[in-house]
Every structure is written in C-alpha cells, then in structure tokens.
C-alpha positions as CSV (number, residue, x, y, z in Angstrom):
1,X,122.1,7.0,187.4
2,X,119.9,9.7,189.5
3,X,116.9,7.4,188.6
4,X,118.3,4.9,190.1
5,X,119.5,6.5,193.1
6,X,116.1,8.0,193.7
7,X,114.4,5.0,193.1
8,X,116.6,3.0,195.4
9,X,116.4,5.7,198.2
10,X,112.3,5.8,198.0
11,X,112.4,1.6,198.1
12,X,115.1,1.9,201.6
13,X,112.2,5.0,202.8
14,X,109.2,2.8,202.3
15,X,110.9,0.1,204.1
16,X,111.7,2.2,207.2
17,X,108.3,3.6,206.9
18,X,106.4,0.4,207.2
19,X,109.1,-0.6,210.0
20,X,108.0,2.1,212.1
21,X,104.7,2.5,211.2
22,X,103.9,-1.7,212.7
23,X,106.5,-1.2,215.6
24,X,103.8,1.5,217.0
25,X,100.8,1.1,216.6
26,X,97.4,3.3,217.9
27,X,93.8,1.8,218.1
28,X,90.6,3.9,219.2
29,X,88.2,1.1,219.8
30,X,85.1,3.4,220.5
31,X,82.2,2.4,222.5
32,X,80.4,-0.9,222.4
33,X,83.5,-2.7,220.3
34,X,85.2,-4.5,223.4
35,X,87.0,-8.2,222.3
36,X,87.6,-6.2,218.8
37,X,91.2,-5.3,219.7
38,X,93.6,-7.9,217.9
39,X,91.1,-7.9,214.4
40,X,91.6,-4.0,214.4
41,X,95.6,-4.2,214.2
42,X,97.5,-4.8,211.1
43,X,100.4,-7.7,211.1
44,X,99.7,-7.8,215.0
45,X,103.0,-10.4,215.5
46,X,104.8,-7.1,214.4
47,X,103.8,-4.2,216.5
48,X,106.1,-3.6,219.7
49,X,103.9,-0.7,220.9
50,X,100.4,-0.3,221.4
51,X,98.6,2.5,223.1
52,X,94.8,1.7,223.3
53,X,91.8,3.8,223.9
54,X,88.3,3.1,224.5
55,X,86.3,0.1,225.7
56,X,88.3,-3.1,226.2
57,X,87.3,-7.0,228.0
58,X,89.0,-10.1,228.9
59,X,88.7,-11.2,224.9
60,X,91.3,-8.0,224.1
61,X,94.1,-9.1,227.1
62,X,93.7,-12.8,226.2
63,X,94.2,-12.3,221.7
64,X,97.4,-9.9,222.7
65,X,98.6,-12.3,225.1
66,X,98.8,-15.2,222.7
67,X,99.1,-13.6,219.8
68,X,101.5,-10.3,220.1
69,X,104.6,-12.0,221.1
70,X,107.2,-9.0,220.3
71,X,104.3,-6.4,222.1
72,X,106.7,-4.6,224.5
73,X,105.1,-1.7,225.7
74,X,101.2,-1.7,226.3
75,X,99.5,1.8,226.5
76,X,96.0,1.4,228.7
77,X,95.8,5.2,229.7
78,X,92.9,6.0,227.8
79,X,90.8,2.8,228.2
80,X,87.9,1.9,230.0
81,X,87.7,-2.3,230.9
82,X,84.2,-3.4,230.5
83,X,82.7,-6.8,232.1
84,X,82.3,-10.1,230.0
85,X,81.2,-13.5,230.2
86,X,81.9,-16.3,228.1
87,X,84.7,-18.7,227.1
88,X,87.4,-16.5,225.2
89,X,88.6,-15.1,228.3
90,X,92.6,-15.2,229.8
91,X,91.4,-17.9,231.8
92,X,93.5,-21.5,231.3
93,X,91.0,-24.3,230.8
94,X,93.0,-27.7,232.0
95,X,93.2,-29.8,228.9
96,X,93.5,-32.9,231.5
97,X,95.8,-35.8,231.2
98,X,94.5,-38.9,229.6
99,X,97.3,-40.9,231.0
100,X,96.9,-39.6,234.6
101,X,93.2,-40.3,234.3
102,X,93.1,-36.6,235.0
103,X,89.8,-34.9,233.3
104,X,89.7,-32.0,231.4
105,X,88.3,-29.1,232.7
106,X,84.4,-28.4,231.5
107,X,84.6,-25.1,229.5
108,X,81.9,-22.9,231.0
109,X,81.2,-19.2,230.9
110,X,83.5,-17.2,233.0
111,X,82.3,-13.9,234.1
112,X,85.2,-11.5,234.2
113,X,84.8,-8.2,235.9
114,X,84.7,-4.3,234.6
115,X,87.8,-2.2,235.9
116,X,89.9,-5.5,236.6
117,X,92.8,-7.0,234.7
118,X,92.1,-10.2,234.5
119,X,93.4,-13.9,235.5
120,X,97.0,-15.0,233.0
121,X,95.7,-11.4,231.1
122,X,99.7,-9.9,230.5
123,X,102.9,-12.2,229.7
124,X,106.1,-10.9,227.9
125,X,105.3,-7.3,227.5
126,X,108.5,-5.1,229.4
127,X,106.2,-1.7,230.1
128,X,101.9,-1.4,230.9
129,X,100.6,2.1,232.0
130,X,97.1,1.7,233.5
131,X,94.0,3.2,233.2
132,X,92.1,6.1,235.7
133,X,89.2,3.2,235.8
134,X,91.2,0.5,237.2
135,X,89.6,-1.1,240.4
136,X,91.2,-4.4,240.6
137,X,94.1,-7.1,239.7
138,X,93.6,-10.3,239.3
139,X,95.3,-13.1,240.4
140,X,98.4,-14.0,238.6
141,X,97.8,-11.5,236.1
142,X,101.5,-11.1,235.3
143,X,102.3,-14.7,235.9
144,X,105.1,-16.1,234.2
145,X,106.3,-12.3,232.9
146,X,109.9,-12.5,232.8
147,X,110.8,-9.9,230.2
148,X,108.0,-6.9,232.8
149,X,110.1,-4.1,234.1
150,X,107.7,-1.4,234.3
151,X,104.2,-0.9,235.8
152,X,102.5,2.4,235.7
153,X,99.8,2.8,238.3
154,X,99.9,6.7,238.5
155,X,96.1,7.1,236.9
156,X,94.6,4.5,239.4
157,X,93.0,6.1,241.8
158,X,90.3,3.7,242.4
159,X,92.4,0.9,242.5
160,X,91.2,-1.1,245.4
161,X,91.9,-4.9,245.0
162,X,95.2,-6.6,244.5
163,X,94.7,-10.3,244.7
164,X,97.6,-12.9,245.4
165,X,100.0,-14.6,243.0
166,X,99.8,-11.4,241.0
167,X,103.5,-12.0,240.4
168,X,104.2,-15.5,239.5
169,X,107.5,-16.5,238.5
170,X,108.4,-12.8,238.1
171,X,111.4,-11.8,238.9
172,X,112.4,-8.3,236.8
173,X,110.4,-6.0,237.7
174,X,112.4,-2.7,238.5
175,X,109.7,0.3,238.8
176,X,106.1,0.3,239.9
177,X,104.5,3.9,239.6
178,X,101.8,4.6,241.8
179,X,99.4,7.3,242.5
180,X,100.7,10.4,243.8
C-alpha cells in the first residue's frame, strides 16, 4: 500500500513538474545564433513564458508569432535585436486572389532593422518587457493583439521611432511602462 502511494505521488510530482517546467521557459541564445529561437525551445505550443537573452532577428518574432499560440508573457530585457534580410521575416507576403485577378506579391528579401521590433512581429501575447537596445517600432507591430495588456518600455532609453498603426485593432491595452 505505501508502494503504491509513493509511486502514485512521484507519477502526480512528475506531472506538475513537467507542467511548470514548459509553462516557463528560459533561452540564452548567445552571440551569432539570431533566427535560432523557436528550434532551441522544447514543446514550444506549450510554454506560456519566455524570457530571452542574447542576440535575436525578425526570423525569432516571426516563428513565436505563428507558432507559440498560448506564449503570454514575453521577456526581451536581456536581448540585443540584430538586423536581417531575407524572406522568413514577420512580414505578410499577399498570397493574391486568382478570382480578383489580384497577383500575388513577389517574395523578395526584406531588410529588417537592428534595435527595431519589426512589421506583424507580436500577436496574442498579454505582457512584452523590452530591451535597453530598443531604437524603434515598427508599424503595426502589435496589430491584431487583442489579448496585449502590458508593455514595458522602462529599459528603452534609446527608443527613438514609433511608426503609425503600431496598434491595429487593439483595444486592451491597460499599462505602458516607460522610461523614468
């Protein structure tokens, strides 16, 4: 009978465990390993919080925009954003309309900025912090983010560019932190 409650108790432990230990998670991306993000996080459809650190592009807000639907809170504090160019970007290409006669939109290389959060880069997440090197938002960068309620600025002194749209179809925001 004590085997059994033991036994039982460890299984209901490891369970909570491994519930906790995907709804947080932490990823030190280094130096030189920016659009790495999303392959570096274990069952990323699971994880409600992630605080990143180290170099991060376009590639990283685009893979946890799609594909980290429960993400809730989105730690950039300790991250530096690094320049890109090429086609796995936030950026929407226009798949056209073959019935409107509408074209699709060539893919081409988009150049996206160092310090900037990019174009479509943050939907569904409630709670962003930003990082000390952040110089610039782009526009509708939290388009269509109907679940944001928190926007941490504090660390940005340097931010200098806030392009229109930013806000899109947004209409729950309830605290923006800025610098002091």
């Amino acid at each position: 009978m004590k085997k059994i409650d033991l036994w039982m108790t460890g299984i209901a432990l490891t369970g909570i465990l491994n519930l906790q230990a995907q709804s947080g998670c932490q990823v030190d991306l280094g130096t030189g390993n920016a659009g790495t993000l999303y392959e570096r996080i274990t069952n990323p459809e699971e994880v409600r919080s992630l605080t990143v650190t180290g170099e991060i592009d376009a590639r990283d807000f685009a893979r946890v925009r799609d594909n980290m639907p429960d993400l809730l809170s989105f730690d950039l504090k300790g991250t530096d954003i690094v320049a890109y160019t090429g086609t796995e970007g936030t950026h929407y290409y226009d798949p056209g309309d073959p019935e409107s006669g509408r074209p699709a939109e060539e893919i081409t290389d988009i150049t996206y900025e160092a310090g900037t959060i990019p174009e479509y880069a943050l939907g569904y997440i409630s709670e962003i912090v930003f990082p000390t090197s952040l110089t610039g938002l782009h526009t509708y960068a939290f388009s269509n983010s109907s679940t944001l309620t928190r926007l941490d600025f504090s660390l940005c002194n340097r931010l200098t560019e806030i392009t229109y749209s930013l806000f899109w179809y947004q209409g729950n925001l309830k605290e923006v932190r800025l610098p002091a």
